[in-house]
C-alpha positions as CSV (number, residue, x, y, z in Angstrom):
1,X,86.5,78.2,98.3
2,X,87.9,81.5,96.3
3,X,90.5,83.0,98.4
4,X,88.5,86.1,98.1
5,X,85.4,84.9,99.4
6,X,84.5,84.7,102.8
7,X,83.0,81.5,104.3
8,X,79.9,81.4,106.4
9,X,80.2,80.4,110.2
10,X,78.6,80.0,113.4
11,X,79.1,80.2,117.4
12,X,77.9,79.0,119.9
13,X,78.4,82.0,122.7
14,X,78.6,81.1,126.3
15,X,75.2,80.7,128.4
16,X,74.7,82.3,132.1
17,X,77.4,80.3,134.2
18,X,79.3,78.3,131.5
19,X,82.9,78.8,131.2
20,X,84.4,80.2,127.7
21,X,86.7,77.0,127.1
22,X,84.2,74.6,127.6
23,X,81.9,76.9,124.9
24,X,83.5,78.1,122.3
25,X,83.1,76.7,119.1
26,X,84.7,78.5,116.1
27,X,84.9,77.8,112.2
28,X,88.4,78.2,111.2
29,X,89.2,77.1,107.6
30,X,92.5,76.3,107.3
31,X,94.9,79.0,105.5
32,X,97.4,76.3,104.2
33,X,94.1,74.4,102.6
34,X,92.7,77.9,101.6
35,X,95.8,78.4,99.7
36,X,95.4,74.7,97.8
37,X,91.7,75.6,97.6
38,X,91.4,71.8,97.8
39,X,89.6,71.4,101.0
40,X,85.7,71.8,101.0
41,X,83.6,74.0,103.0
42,X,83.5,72.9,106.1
43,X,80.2,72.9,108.8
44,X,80.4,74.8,111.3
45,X,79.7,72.5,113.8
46,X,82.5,70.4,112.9
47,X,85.7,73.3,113.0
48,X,87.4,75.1,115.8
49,X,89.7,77.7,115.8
50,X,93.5,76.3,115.5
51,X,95.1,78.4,118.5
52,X,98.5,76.0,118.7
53,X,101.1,78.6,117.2
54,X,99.7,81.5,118.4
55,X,97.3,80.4,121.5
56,X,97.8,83.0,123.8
57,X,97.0,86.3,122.2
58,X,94.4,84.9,120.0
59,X,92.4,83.4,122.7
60,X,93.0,86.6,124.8
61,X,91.3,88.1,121.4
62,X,88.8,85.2,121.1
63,X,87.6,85.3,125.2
64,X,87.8,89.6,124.9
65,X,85.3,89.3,121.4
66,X,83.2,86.7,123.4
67,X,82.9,89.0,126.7
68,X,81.8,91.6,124.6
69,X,79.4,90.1,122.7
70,X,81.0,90.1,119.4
71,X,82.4,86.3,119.2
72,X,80.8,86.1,115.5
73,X,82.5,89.7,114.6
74,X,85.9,88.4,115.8
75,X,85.2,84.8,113.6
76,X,84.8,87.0,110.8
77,X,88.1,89.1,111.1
78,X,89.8,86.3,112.1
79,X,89.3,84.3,108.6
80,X,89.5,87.8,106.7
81,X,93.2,87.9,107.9
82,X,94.2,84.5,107.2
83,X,92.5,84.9,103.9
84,X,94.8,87.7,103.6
85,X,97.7,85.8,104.7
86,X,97.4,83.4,101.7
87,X,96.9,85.6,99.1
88,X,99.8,87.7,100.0
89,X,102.3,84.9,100.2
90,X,100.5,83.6,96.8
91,X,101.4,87.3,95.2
92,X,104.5,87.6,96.9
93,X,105.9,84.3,94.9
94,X,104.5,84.4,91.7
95,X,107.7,85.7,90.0
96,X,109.5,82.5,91.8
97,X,106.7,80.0,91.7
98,X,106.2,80.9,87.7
99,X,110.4,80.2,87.1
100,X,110.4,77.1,89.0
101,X,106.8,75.9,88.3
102,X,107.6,76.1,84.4
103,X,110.8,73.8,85.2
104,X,109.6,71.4,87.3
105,X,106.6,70.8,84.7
106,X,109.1,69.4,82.3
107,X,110.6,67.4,85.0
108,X,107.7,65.9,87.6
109,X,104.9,67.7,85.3
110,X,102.9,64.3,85.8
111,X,102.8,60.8,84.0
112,X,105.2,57.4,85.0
113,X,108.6,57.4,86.2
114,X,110.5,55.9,83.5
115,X,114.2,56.4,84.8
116,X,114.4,57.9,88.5
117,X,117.5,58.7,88.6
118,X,117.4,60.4,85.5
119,X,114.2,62.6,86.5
120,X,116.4,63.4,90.0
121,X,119.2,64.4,88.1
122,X,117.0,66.4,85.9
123,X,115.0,67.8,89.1
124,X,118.8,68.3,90.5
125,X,119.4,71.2,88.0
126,X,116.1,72.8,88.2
127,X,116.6,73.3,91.6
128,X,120.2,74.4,91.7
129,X,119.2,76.7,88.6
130,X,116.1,78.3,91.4
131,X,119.1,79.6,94.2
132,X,118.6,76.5,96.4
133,X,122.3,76.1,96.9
134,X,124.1,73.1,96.0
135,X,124.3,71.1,99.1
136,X,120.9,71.5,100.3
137,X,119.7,70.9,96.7
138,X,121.8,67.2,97.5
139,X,120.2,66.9,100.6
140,X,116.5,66.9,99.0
141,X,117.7,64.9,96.4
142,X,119.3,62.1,98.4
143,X,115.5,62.3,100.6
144,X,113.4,62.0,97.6
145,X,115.1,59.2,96.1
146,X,115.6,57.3,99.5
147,X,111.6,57.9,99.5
148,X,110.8,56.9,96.0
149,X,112.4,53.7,96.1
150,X,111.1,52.8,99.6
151,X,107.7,53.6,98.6
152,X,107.7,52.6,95.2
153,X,106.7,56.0,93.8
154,X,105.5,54.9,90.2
155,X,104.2,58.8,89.0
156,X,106.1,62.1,89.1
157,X,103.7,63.3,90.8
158,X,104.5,61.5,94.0
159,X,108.0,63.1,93.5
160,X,106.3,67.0,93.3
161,X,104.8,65.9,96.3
162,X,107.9,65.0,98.2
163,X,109.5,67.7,97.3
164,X,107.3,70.1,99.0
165,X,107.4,67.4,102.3
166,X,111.3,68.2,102.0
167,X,111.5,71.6,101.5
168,X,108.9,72.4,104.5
169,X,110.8,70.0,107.0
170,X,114.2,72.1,106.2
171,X,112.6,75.0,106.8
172,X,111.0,73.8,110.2
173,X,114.1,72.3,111.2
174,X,115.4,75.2,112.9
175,X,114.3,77.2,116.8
176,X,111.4,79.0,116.4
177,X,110.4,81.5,113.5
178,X,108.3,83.4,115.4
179,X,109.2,86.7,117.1
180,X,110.8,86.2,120.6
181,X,108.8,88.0,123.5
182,X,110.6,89.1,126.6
183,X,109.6,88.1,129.8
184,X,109.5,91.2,130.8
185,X,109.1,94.6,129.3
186,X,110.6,95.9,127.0
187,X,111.1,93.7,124.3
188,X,114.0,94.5,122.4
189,X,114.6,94.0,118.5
190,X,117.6,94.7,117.2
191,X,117.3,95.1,113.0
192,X,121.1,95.4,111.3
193,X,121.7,94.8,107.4
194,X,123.6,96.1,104.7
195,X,122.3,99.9,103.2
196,X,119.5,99.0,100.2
197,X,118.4,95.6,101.9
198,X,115.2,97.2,103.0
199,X,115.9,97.6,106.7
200,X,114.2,101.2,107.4
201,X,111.1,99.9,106.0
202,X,111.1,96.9,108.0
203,X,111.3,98.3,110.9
204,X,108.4,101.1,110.1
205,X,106.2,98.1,109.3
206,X,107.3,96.3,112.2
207,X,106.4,99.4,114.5
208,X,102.7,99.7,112.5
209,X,102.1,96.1,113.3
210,X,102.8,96.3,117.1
211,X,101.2,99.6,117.3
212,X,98.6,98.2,115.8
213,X,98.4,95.4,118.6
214,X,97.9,98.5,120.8
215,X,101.7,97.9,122.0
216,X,103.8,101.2,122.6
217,X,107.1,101.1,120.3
218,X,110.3,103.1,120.6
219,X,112.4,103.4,117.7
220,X,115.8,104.1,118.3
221,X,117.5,105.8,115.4
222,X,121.5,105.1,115.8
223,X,121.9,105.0,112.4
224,X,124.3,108.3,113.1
225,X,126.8,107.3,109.9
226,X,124.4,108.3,107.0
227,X,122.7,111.7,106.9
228,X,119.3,110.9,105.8
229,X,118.8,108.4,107.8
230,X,117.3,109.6,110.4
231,X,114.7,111.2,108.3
232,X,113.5,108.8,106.5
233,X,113.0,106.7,109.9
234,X,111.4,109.6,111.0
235,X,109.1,109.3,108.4
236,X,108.0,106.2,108.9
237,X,108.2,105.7,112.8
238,X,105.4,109.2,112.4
239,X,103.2,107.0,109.9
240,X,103.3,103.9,112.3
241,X,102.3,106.4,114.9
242,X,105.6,105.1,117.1
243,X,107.9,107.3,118.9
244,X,111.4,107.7,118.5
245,X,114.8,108.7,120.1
246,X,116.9,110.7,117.5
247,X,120.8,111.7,118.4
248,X,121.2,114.3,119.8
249,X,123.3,117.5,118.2
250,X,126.7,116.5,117.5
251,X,126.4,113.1,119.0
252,X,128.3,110.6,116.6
253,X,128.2,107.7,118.5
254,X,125.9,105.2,117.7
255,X,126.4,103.8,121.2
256,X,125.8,106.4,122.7
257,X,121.7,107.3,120.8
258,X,121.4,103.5,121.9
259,X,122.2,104.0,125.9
260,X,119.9,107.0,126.1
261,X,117.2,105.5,124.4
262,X,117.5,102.6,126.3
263,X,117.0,104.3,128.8
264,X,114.3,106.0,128.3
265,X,112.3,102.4,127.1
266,X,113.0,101.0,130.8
267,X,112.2,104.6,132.4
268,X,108.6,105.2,130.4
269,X,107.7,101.5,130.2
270,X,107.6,100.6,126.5
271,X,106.3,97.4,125.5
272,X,109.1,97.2,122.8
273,X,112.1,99.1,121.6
274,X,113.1,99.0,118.1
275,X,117.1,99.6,117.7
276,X,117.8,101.0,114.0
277,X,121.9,100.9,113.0
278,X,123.8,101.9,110.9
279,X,123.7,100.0,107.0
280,X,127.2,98.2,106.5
281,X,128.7,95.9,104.3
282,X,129.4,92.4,106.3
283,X,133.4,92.8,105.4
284,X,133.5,96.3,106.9
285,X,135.2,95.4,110.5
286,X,134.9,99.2,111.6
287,X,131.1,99.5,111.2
288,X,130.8,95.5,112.5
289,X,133.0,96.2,115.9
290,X,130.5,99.2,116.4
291,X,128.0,96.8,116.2
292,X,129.4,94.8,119.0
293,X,129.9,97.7,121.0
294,X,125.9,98.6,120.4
295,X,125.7,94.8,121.3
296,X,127.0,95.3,125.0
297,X,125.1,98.3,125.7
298,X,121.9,96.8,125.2
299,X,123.5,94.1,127.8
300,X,124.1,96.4,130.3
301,X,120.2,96.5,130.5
302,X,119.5,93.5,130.1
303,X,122.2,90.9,130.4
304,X,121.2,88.0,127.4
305,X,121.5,91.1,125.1
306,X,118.8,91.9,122.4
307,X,115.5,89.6,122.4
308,X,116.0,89.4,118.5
309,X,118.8,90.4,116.4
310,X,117.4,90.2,113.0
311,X,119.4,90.7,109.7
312,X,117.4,92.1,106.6
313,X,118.1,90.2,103.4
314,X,117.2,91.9,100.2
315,X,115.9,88.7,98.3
316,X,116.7,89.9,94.8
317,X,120.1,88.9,95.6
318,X,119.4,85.7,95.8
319,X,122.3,83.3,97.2
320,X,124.7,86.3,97.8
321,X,122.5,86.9,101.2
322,X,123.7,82.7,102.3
323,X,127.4,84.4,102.1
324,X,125.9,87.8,103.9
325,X,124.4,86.0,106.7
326,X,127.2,83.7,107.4
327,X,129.4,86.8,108.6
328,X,127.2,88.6,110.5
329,X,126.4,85.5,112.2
330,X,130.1,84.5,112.9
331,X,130.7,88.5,114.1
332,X,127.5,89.8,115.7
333,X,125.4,86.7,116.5
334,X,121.9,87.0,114.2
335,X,118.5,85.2,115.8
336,X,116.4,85.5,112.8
337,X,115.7,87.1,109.0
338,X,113.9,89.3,107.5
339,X,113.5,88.3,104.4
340,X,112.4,91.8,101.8
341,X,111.3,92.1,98.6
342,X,109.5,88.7,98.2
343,X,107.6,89.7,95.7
344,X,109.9,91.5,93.2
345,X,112.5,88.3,92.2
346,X,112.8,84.8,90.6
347,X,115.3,83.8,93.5
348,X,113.2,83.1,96.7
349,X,114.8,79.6,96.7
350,X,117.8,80.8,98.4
351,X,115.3,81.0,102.0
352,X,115.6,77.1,102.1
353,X,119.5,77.1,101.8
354,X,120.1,80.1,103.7
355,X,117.8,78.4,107.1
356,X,119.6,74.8,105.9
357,X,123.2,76.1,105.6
358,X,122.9,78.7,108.5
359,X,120.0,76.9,110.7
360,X,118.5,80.8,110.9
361,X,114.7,80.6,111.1
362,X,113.2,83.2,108.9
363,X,111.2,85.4,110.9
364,X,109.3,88.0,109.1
365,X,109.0,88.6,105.2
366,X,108.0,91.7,103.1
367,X,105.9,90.7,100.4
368,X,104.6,94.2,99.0
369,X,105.0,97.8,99.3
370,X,102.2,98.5,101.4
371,X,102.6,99.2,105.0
372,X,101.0,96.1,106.8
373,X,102.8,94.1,103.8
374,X,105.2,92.6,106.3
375,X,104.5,88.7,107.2
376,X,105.1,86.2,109.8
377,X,106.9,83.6,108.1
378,X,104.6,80.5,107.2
379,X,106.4,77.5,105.9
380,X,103.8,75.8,104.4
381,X,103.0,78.8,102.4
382,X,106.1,79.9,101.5
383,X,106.6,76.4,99.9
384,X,103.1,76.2,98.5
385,X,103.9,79.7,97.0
386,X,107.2,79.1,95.5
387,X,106.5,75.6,94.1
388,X,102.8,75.7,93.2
């Protein structure tokens, strides 16, 4: 199947007096096989929807679709996005997966292993060479060839192939990468980062995609140490079609934006709050003990503190975020990334050292300049991306 091409599919709706569980059947081409394009069209008949990851708002989507009599309309958005989903993980990589896809041909490009240790040692440098880092490169390493000789791999090939197994098992090994949801509203995200890593447009894509889920979103802008910052939040908080709380004349204090906004998300009922700060360098303590300070009043709201505290990465800089993420985890405390500027760099191999070294799961990534161009995180496509 192209990735551009949708499939056909059928559903059975509901009769009179049947319960939706026991009737739905969907067709739900996988998006990790759509990306391989390997897997043939499947009947109808035979698929369901896969609502594991995500169960509970797509079946609240699903049942909704169904109740209204639009069950085959909601099948068809349904494989539109994850069509979607593939081929903007597919563009976002291309500069990586071309880099490392030309090297690994000369290494595991395909015929007999003559001399495995020779093709790992070769593999070895390819790797290092892609940003993986050098002791989680040794980790895969020290995998695959504890795999090829238990298994008697006797085509490189085989070795491709469990490389990929490797890389997506680091990347699963951490907590969850999706979004955390509070139990109760609102939900509260907390975005820091260093100035140019991408973080204002994060969050005005973040705020598009929950407005888009019908949510209300509060912005809080207490980025009160740069003089345009505010604006160009504004900017995008007015295209997500958000609302936001702005400091007030003469305030300074970023704790102090955060308290009333806070504030005003428990009084008016948001679903989520958005908490913008100020840009900083990870070795400037001033700015970071602000930060802890921010930290605290969010827990005098809520006690655990911020649902997420995500740190944007710029991914152009390749291993330089590993030594980034290390401090503001150590000083702050940092639940998740989000990884920017996917698509513009060679050195989207530093994801899998940065959740091996840091055990971080990446959260959301930006793969385009578009608005709705920020992504879940999907390991299986990331890795299918970036190796190819």
């Amino acid at each position: 199947m192209k990735p551009n091409t949708a499939p056909s599919f059928a559903i059975s709706l509901p009769l009179r007096g049947t319960s939706f569980s026991s009737s739905l059947e969907v067709c739900d081409q996988s998006k990790k096989r759509l990306l391989l394009e390997r897997q043939p069209r499947r009947n109808a008949t035979q698929a369901v929807f896969d609502f594991v990851k995500k169960a509970g708002e797509e079946q609240k989507k699903a049942f909704e679709a169904l109740r209204q009599g639009k069950g085959i309309d909601y099948v068809r958005d349904k494989v539109k996005r994850d069509i979607e989903q593939v081929r903007k993980f597919n563009e976002g990589l291309t500069k990586s997966r071309e880099k490392l896809a030309r090297d690994l041909a000369g290494v595991v490009g395909g015929g007999a292993i003559v001399e495995l240790d020779e093709t790992l040692e070769e593999l070895e440098e390819v790797l290092i060479m892609s940003d993986l880092g050098v002791d989680t490169v040794e980790k895969i390493i020290d995998d695959l060839r504890d795999e090829a000789r238990a298994q008697r791999l006797q085509v490189k090939d085989d070795i491709k192939t469990g490389l990929k197994a490797s890389l997506v098992r680091i990347l699963k090994g951490v907590p969850s990468d999706e979004l955390a949801l509070a139990d109760e509203k609102p939900t509260i995200y907390m975005v820091i980062g260093a100035n140019g890593m991408g973080k204002t447009t994060t969050i005005g894509k973040l705020a598009t995609r929950l407005r888009r889920q019908e949510k209300r979103v509060l912005v809080a802008a207490c980025d009160t140490f740069r003089a345009a910052a505010v604006d160009q939040l504004e900017e995008w908080v007015k295209r997500a079609d958000a609302d936001i709380a702005v400091p007030q004349p003469q305030q300074k204090s970023p704790s102090g934006v955060l308290y009333s906004a806070m504030e005003r998300a428990f009084a008016e009922d948001y679903d989520y709050i958005i908490i913008d700060t100020s840009g900083r360098l990870h070795t400037n303590l001033n700015l970071m003990g602000e930060l802890q300070k921010m930290v605290r009043v969010v827990q005098k709201f809520r006690k655990e503190g911020p649902d997420e505290t995500l740190l944007v990465v710029d991914a152009s800089i390749g291993r330089n975020a590993v030594a980034q993420a290390k401090t503001w985890k150590k000083d702050v405390g940092v639940s998740g990334l989000a990884v920017t500027k996917l698509d513009g760099t060679a050195r989207a191999g530093f994801v899998v050292s940065c959740v091996d070294e840091l055990k971080i799961p990446v959260k959301l990534v930006g793969v385009g300049e578009q608005i709705d161009d920020l992504r879940d995180f999907d390991p299986e496509l990331f890795v299918e991306g970036l190796v190819g």
